[in-house]
PLY file of the C-alpha trace (Angstrom):
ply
format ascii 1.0
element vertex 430
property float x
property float y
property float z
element edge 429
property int vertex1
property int vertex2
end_header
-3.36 -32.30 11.56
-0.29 -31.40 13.80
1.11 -28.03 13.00
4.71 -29.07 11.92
7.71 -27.06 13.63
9.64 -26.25 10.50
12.66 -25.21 12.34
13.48 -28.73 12.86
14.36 -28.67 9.14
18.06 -28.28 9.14
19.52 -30.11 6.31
17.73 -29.71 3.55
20.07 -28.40 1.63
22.77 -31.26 2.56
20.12 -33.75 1.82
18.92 -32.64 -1.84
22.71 -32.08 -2.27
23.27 -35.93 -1.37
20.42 -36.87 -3.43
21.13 -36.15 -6.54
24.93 -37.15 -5.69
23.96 -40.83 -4.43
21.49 -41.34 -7.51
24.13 -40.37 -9.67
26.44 -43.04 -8.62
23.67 -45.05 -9.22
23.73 -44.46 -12.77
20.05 -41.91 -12.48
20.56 -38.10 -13.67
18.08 -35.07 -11.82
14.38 -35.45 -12.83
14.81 -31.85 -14.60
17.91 -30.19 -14.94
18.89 -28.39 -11.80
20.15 -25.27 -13.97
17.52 -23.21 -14.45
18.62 -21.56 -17.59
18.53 -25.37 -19.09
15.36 -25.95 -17.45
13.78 -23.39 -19.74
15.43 -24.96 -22.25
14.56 -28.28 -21.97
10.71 -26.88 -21.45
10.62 -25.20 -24.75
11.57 -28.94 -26.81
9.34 -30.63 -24.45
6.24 -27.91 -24.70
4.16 -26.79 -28.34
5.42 -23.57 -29.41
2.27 -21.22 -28.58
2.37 -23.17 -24.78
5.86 -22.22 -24.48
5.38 -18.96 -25.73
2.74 -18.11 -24.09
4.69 -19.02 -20.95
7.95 -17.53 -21.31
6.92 -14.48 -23.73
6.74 -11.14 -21.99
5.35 -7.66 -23.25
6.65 -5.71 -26.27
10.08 -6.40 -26.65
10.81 -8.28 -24.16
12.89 -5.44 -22.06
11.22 -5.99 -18.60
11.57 -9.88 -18.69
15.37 -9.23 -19.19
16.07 -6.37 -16.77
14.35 -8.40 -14.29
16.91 -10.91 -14.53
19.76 -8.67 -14.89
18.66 -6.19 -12.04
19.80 -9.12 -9.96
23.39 -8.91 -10.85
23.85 -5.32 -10.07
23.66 -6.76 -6.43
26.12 -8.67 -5.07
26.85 -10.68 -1.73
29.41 -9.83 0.58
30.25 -13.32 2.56
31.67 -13.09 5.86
33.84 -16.07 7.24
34.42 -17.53 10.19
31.21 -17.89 11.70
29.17 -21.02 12.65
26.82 -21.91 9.79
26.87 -26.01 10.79
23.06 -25.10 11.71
20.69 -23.17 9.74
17.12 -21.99 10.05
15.11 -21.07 7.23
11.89 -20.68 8.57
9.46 -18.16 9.17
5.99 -17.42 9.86
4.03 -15.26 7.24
0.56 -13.94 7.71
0.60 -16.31 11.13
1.12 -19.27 8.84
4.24 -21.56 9.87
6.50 -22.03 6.61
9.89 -24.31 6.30
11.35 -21.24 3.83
10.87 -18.09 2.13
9.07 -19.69 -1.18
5.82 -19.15 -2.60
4.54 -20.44 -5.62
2.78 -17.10 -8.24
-0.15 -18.19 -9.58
0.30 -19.25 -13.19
-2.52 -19.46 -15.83
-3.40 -22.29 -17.79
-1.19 -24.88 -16.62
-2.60 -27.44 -18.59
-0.46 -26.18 -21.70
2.29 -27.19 -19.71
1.13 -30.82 -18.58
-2.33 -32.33 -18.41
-2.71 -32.32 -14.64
-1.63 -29.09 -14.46
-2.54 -27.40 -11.00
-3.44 -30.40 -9.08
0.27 -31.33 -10.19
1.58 -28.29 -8.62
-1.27 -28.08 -5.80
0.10 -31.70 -4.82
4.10 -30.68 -4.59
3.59 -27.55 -3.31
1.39 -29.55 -0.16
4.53 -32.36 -0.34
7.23 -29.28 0.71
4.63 -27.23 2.81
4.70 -24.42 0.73
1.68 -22.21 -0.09
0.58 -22.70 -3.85
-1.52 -19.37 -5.45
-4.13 -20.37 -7.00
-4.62 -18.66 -10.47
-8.23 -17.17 -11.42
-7.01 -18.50 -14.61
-6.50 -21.71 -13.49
-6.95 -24.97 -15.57
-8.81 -26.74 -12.48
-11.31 -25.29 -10.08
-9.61 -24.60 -6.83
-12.24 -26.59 -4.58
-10.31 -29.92 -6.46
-6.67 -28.17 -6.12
-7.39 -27.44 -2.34
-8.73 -31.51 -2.11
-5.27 -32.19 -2.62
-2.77 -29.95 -0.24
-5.12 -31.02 2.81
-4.75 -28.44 5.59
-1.04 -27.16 3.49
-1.49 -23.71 2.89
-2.56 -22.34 -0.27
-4.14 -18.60 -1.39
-6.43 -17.06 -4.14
-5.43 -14.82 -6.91
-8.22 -12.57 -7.68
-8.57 -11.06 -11.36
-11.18 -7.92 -10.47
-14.00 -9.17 -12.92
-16.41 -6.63 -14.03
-18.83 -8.51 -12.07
-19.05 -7.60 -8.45
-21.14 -10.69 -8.02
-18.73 -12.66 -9.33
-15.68 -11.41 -7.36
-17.84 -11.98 -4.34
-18.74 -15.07 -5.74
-14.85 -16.32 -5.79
-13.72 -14.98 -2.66
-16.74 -16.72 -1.09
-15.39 -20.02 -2.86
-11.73 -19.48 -1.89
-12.81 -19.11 2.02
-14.98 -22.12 1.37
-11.55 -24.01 0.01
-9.60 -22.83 2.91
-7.65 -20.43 1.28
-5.69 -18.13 3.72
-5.57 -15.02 1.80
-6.42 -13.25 -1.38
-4.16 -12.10 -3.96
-5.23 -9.03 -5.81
-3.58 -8.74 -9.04
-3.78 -4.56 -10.15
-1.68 -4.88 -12.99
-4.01 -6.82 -15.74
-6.69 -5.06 -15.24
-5.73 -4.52 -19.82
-4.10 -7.28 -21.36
-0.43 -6.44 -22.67
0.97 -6.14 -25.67
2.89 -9.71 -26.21
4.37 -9.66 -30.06
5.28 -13.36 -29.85
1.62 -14.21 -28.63
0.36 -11.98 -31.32
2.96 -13.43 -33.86
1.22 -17.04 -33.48
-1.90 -15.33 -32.91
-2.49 -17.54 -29.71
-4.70 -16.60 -26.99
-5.38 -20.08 -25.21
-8.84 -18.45 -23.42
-10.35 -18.47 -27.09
-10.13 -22.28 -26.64
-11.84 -22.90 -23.49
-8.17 -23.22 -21.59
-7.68 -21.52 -18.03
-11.30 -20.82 -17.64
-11.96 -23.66 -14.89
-12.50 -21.06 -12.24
-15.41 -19.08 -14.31
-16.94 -22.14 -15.67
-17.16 -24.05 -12.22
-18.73 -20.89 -10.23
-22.60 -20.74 -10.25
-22.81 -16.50 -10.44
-20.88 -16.96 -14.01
-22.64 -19.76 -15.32
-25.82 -17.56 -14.42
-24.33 -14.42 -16.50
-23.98 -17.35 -19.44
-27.38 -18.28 -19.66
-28.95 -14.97 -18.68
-27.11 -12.51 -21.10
-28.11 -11.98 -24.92
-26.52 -13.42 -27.07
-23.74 -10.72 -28.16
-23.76 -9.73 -31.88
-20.18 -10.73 -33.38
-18.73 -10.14 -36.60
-19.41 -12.22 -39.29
-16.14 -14.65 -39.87
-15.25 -17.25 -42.46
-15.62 -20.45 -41.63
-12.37 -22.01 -42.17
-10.43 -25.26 -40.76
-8.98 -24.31 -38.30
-12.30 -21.97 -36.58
-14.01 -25.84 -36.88
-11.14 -27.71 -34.91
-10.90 -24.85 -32.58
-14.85 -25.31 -31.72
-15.11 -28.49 -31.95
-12.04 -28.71 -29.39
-13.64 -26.30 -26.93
-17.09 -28.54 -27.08
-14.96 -31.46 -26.74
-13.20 -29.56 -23.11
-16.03 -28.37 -21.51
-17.92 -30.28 -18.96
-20.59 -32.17 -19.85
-21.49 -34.55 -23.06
-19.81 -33.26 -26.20
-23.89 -33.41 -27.72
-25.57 -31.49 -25.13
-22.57 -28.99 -25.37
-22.91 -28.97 -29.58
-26.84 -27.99 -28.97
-26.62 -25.48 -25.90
-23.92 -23.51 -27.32
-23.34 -22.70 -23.72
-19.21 -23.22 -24.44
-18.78 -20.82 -26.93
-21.15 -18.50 -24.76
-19.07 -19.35 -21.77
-15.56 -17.96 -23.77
-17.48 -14.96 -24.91
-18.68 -13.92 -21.82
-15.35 -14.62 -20.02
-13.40 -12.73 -22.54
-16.10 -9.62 -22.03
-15.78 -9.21 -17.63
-12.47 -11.15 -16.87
-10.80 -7.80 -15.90
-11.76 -4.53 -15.20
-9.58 -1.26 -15.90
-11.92 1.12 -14.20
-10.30 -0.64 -11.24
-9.10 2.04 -8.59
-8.45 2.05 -4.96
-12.05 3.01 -3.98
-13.06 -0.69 -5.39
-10.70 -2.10 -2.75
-13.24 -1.38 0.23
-15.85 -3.69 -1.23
-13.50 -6.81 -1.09
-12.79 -5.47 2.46
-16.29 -5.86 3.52
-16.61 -9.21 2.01
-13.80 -10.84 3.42
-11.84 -11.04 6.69
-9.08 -12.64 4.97
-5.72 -10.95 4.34
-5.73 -9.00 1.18
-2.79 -8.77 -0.49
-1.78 -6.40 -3.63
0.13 -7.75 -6.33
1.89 -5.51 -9.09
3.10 -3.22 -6.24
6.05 -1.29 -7.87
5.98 2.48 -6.75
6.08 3.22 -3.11
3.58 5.71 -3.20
1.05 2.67 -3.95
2.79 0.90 -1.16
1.94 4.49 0.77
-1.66 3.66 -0.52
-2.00 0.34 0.23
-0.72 0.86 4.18
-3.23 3.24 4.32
-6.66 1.20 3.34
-5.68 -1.37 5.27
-4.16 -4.01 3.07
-2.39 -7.00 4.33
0.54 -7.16 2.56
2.39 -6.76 -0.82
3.98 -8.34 -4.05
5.94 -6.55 -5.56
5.85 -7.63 -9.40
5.40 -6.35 -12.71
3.67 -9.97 -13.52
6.90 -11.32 -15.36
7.49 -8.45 -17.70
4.34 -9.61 -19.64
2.30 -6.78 -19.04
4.34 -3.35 -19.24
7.75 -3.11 -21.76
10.26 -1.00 -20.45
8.84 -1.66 -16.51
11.34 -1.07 -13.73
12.59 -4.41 -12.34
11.10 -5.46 -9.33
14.75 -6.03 -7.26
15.02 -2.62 -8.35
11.80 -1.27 -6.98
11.95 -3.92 -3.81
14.11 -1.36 -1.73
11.72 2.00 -2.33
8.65 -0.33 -1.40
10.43 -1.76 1.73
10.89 2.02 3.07
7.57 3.12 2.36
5.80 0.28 4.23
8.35 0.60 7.22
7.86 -3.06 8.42
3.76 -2.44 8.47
3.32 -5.06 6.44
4.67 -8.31 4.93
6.54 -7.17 1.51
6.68 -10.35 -0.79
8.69 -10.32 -4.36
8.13 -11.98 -7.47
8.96 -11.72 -11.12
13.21 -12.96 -12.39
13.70 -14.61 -9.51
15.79 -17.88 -10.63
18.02 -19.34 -7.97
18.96 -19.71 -3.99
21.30 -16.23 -4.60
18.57 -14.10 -5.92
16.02 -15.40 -2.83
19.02 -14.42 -0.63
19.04 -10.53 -2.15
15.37 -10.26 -2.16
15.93 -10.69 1.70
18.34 -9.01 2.24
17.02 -5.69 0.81
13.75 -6.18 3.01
11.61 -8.77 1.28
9.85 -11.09 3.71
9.77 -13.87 1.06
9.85 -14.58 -2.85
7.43 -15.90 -5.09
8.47 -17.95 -8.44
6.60 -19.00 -11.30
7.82 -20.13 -14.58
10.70 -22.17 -13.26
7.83 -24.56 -11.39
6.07 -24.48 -14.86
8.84 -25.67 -16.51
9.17 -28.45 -14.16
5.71 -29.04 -14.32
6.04 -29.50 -18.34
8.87 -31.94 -17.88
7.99 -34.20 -15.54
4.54 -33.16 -13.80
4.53 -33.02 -10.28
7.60 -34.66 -9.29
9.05 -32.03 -11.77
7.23 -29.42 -9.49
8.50 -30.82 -6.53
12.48 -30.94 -7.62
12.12 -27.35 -8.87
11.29 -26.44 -5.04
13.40 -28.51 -3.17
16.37 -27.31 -5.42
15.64 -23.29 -4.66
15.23 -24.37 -0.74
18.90 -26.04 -1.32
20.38 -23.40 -2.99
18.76 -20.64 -0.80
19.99 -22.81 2.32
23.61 -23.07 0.84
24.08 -19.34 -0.05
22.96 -18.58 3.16
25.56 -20.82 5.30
28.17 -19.80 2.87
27.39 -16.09 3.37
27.67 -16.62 6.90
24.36 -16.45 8.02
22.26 -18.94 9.93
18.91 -17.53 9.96
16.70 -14.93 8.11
16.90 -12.26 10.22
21.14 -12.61 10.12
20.39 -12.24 5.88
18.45 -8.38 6.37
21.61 -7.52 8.58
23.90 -9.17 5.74
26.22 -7.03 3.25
25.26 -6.83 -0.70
27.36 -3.68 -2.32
25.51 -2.30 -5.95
27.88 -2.74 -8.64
26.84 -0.96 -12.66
23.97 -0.13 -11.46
0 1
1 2
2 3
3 4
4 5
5 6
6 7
7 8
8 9
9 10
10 11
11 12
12 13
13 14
14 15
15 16
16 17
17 18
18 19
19 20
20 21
21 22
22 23
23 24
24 25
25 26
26 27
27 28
28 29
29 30
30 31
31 32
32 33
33 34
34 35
35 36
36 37
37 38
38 39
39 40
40 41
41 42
42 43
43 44
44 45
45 46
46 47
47 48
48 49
49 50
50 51
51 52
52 53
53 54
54 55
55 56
56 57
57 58
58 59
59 60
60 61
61 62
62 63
63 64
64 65
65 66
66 67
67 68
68 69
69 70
70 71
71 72
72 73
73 74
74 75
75 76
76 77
77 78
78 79
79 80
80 81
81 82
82 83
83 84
84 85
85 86
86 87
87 88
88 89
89 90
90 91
91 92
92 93
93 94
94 95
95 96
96 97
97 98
98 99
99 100
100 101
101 102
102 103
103 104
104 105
105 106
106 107
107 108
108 109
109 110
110 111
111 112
112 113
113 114
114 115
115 116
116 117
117 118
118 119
119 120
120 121
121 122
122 123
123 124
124 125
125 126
126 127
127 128
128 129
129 130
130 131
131 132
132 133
133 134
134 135
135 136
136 137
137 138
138 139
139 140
140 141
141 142
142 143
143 144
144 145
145 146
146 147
147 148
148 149
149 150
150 151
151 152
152 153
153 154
154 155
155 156
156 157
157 158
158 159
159 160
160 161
161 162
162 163
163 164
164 165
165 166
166 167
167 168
168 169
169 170
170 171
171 172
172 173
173 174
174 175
175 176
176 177
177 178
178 179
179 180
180 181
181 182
182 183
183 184
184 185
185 186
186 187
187 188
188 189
189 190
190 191
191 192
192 193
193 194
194 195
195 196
196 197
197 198
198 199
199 200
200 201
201 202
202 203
203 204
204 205
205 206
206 207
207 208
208 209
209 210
210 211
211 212
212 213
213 214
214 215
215 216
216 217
217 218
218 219
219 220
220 221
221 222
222 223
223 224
224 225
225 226
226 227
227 228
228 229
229 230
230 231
231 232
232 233
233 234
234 235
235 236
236 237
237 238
238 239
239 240
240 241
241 242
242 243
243 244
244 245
245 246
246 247
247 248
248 249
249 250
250 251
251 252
252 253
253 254
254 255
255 256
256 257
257 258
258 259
259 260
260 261
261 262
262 263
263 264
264 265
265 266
266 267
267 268
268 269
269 270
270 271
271 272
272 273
273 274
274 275
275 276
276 277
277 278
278 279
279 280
280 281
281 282
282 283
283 284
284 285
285 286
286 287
287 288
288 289
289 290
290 291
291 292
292 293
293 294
294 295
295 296
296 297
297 298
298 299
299 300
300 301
301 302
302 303
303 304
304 305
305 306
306 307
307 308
308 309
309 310
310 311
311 312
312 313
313 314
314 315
315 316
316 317
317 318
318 319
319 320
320 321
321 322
322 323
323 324
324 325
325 326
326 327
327 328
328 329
329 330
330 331
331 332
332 333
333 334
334 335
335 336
336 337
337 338
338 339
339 340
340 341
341 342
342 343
343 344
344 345
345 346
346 347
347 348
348 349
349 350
350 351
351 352
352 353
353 354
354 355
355 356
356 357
357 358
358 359
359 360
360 361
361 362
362 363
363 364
364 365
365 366
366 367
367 368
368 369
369 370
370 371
371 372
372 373
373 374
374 375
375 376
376 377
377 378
378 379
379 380
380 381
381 382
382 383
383 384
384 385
385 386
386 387
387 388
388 389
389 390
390 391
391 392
392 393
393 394
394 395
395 396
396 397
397 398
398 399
399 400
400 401
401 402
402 403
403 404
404 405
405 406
406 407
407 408
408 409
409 410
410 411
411 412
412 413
413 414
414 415
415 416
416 417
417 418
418 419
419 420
420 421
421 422
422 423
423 424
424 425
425 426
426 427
427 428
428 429
């Protein structure tokens, strides 16, 4: 397949713009709505209420999901007139990878709460834009069928550190094999948070069978499954619900319902994943054992502090996210457009700085940049889209961040990516 020359890619803004204008006229309204704010919205009627809030909920009281959205409006953009925006390049190259903008899609767990495709939806519209999709360890689909789909698109790996070194090895082994073009570290769920609303509906979708795909589909895991003893648990009553929850978890898991009743192996399988899916005696020293298995990039995620940015220069990482995973892990976090500019110094252009975590339209993309970020990632606003109206949902979410990006850019005055780091924003309250 051709390597496409992005930079060709002009209009898109003009063209999503005429769109949605042109079907209008024709009597047809967006796919989703276009607003992200009503997005959400329209997600939460559309979605059960332990999906949605398992999607949208954050740690504690929810103080780090909101100061990452309203970090972003303590920056603001400074246009400049008069200068010749009728052409405008938003491409770049990341990791040596050609890309037609500065998007990236975070890897999301359990997708299939959202829709019942759930990442080969997203795998499919990420490959229809070009962007790279991040595959989840907690995805609801092994990544060898995601990858099937994007064809030589890019995509990477997001690597929960299991307690298993065999089985870390194990996935990064399958990632390379899926063409995967980096790994994705994530250091900041290495202990699950404290999430009240999840703990109000006492909802953890894992317990299920949901988001396990990854585990389930590797041969090292399945081999801790049948190997291990079975693990003494405390005695529970049998209610209800307990049956229907079991019976639903046989129902998922691959393989005849029957064969699944006698082995056991699904409810083993949950156990064993809830016992090793993270690690928190994680520390930097770990970090040289992925090295030696892999010649991919590595990249952290959960970056906040710069003296971990310091740290991760310095053992020879690849590149950064900075993110406090949505505000779902740590209440009270800083925001991450508040931590972007401290990271930005520290690594002094060593490495590719990425941002993720409140980002919600074209304007914030354009401050992320401008305070140093090579590119932004986004993830609940492509599940929503997912949960309305699957991958063509997907798709419209993406095209209408690339629009909005493209548009503040021109009307900022800048024509290209590098003209946005040399741009004005002025702090304001903050």
């Amino acid at each position: 397949m051709p390597e496409k020359d992005y930079s060709s890619d002009q209009s898109a803004a003009l063209n999503r713009q005429r769109e949605i204008y042109l079907n209008g006229a024709a009597g047809f309204k967006p796919v989703i709505p276009v607003n992200t704010t009503l997005l959400e919205s329209a997600a939460a009627k559309k979605m059960s209420r332990e999906a949605f809030t398992y999607v949208a909920g954050g740690a504690g009281t929810g103080a780090t999901v909101a100061a990452n959205r309203s970090a972003f409006d303590t920056w603001r953009i400074v246009p400049r007139m008069l200068k010749d925006v009728s052409v405008r390049n938003t491409a770049l190259s990341l990791l040596g990878e050609p890309l037609p903008f500065p998007l990236l899609l975070s890897p999301v767990g359990v997708l299939e709460l959202a829709h019942p495709q759930a990442d080969l939806a997203v795998a499919k519209a990420a490959a229809e834009v070009g962007i790279p999709f991040i595959f989840s360890s907690q995805a609801s689909v092994a990544m060898e069928k995601s990858a099937a789909v994007m064809g030589n698109n890019p995509r990477w790996f997001q690597l929960y550190w299991s307690k298993s070194d065999d089985l870390v090895e194990s996935f990064v082994r399958r990632a390379e094999n899926a063409g995967c073009s980096a790994i994705v570290v994530t250091l900041d769920t290495t202990i699950l948070g404290w999430r009240m609303d999840d703990l109000d509906l006492a909802y953890l979708p894992f317990l299920s069978g949901k988001g396990i795909a990854q585990y389930i589909s590797d041969p090292v895991f399945r081999k801790l499954v049948t190997d291990s003893e079975a693990e003494p648990t405390p005695p529970r009553k049998i209610t209800l619900s307990s049956l229907s929850l079991f019976m639903e978890l046989t129902r998922s898991f691959p393989g005849k319902f029957m064969e699944n009743l006698r082995s056991g192996i699904p409810l083993a399988s949950v156990r064993k994943f809830i016992s090793i899916y993270s690690r928190p005696s994680l520390t930097w020293e770990n970090l040289h054992f992925l090295r030696q298995k892999t010649s991919l990039p590595i990249i952290l995620k959960g970056i906040l502090h710069p003296d971990d940015a310091r740290m991760a220069v310095e053992r020879g990482m690849d590149g950064i996210i900075v993110s406090n995973h949505g505000g779902r892990q740590v209440d009270g976090a800083i925001s991450t457009i508040e931590a972007l500019p401290g990271i930005v110094a520290a690594v002094g252009g060593k490495i590719p700085v990425l941002l993720d975590s409140g980002v919600r339209s074209g304007a914030d993309m354009f401050k992320a940049i401008a305070l140093g970020a090579d590119a932004v990632c986004i993830g609940r606003p492509y599940v929503y889209g997912l949960a309305l109206a699957g991958k063509e949902g997907v798709e419209a979410v993406i095209r209408n961040f690339w629009a909005d990006f493209e548009l503040t850019m021109g009307l900022a005055g800048c024509t290209t990516l590098e003209e946005i780091r040399n741009s004005t924003l002025v702090r304001v309250g903050g």
